[in-house]
MIDOTOR-825955 format. One line per 8 residues: number of its first residue (from 1); their letters; for each residue x, y, z of N, C-alpha, C, O, CB. Coordinates in steps of 0.05 Angstrom, whole numbers. Glycine has a CB too. Example, Ala and Ser with C-alpha at 12.3 -4.5 7.8 and 13.67 -1.06 7.14 Angstrom:
1) as) 264 -114 156 246 -90 156 264 -66 156 285 -66 169 226 -89 181  257 -45 142 273 -21 143 258 1 157 268 23 161 282 -12 114
//
This chain:
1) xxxxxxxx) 1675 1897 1710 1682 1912 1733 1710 1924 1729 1727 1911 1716 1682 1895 1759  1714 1944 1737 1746 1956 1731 1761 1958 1747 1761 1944 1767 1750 1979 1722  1772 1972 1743 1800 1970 1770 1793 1991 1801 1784 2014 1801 1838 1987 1753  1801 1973 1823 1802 2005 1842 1820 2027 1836 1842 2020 1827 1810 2001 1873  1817 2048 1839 1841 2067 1825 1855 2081 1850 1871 2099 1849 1828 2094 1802  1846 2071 1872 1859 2084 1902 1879 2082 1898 1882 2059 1891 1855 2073 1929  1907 2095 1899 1932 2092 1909 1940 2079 1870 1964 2079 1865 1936 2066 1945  1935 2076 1864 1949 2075 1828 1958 2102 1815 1952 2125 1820 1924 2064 1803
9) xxxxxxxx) 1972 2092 1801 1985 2117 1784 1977 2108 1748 1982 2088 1735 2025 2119 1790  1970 2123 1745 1955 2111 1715 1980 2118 1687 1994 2138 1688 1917 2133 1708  1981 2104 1669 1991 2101 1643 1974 2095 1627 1956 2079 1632 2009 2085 1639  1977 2111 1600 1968 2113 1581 1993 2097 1555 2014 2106 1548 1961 2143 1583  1982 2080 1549 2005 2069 1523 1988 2048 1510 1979 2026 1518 2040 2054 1535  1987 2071 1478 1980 2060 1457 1948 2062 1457 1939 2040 1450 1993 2033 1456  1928 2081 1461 1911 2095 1470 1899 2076 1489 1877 2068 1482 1894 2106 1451  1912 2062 1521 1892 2044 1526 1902 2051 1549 1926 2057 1547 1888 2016 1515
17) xxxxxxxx) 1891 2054 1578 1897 2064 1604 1898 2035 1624 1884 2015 1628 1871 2090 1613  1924 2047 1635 1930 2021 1655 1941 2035 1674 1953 2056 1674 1950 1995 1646  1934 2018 1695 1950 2029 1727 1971 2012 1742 1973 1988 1742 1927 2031 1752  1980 2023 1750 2009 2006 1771 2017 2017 1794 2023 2040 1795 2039 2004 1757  2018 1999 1814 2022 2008 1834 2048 1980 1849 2054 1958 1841 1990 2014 1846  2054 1991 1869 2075 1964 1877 2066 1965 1906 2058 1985 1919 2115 1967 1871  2071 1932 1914 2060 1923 1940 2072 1898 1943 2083 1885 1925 2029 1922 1941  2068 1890 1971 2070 1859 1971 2057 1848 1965 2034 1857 1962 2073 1847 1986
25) xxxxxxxx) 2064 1817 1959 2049 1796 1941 2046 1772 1966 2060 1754 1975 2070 1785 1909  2019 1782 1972 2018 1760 2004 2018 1738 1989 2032 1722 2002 1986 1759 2029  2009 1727 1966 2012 1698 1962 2030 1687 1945 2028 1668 1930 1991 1689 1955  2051 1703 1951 2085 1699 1938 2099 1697 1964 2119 1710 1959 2101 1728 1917  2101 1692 1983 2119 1703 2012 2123 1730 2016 2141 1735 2031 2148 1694 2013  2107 1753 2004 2113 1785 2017 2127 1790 2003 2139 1810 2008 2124 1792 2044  2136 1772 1969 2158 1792 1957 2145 1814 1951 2120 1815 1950 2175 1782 1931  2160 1832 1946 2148 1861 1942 2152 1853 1899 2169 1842 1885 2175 1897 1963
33) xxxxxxxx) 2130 1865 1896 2117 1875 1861 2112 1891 1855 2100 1906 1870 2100 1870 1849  2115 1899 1826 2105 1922 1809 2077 1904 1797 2074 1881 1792 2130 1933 1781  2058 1930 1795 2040 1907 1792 2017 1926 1762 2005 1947 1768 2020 1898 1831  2015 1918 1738 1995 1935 1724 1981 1926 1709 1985 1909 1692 2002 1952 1713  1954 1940 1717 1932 1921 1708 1917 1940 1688 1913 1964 1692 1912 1908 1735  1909 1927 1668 1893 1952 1647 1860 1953 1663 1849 1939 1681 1891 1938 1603  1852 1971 1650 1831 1983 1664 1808 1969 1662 1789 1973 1677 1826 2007 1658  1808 1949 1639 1786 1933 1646 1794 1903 1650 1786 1884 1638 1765 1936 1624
41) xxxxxxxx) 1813 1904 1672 1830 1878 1678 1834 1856 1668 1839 1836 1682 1828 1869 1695  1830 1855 1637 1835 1838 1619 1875 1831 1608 1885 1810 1599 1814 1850 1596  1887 1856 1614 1912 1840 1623 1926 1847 1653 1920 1867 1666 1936 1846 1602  1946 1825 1661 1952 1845 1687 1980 1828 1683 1983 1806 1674 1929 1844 1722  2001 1848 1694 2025 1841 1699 2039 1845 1720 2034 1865 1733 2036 1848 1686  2061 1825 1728 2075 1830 1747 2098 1829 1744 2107 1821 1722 2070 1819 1763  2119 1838 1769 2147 1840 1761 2155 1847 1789 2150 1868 1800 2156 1863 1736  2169 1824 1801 2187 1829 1827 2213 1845 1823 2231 1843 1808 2196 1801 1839
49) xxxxxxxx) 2206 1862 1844 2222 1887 1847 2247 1875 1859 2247 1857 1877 2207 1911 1866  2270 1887 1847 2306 1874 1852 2311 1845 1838 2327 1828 1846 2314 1868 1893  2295 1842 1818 2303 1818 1809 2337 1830 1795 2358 1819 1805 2276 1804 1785  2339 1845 1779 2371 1851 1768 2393 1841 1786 2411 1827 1778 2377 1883 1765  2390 1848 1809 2404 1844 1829 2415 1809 1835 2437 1802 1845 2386 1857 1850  2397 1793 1828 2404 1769 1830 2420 1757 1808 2407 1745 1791 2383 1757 1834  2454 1757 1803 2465 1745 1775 2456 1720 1769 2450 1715 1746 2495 1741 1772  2453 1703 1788 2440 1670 1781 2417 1666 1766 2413 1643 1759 2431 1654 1805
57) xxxxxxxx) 2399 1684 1760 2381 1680 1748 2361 1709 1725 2356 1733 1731 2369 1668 1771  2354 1694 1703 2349 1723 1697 2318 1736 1706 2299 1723 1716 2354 1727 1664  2318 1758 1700 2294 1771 1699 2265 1757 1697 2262 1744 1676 2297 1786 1678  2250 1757 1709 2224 1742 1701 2201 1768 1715 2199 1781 1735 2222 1702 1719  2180 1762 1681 2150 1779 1693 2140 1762 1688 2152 1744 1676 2136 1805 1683  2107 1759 1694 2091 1738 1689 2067 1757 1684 2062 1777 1697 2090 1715 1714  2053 1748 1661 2031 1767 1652 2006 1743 1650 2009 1719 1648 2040 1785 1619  1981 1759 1653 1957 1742 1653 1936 1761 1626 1926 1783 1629 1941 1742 1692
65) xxxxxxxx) 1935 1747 1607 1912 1763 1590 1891 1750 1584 1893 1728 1574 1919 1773 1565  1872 1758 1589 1844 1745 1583 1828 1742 1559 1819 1762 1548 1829 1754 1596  1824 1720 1551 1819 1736 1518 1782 1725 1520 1774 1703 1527 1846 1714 1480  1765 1747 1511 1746 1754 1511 1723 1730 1491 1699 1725 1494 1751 1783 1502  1739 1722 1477 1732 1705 1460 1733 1670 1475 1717 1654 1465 1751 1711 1435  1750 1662 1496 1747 1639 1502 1721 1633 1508 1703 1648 1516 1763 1634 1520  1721 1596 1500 1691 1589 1519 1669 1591 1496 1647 1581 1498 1682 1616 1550  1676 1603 1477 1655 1609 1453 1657 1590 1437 1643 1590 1417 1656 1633 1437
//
């Protein structure tokens, strides 16, 4: 199944198409995210928006990739 493409903005990098869009993350407390998921949602990433802003801590994204081969 692929991605909904309502309201995404699509990228192209490295011939492979992914979309991102930013929203809140209801099951983070409403932080607001960048959010991009390749088109056949085998990876998806995130990245809370104003993290720079915080000196105490650095930067953090958290990525999910699925690898096609598990389970075999």
């Amino acid at each position: 199944m692929g991605v909904r493409k309502k309201y995404k903005h699509k990228i192209i990098r490295s011939n492979r198409l992914f979309y991102w869009y930013v929203e809140p993350d209801i099951d983070d407390e409403g932080i607001i995210k960048l959010h991009i998921v390749s088109e056949d949602k085998k990876l998806i990433v995130t990245y809370e928006v104003g993290q720079h802003s915080n000196k105490n801590k650095p930067p953090f994204m958290a990525s999910l990739e699925k690898n096609s081969k598990a389970g075999r």
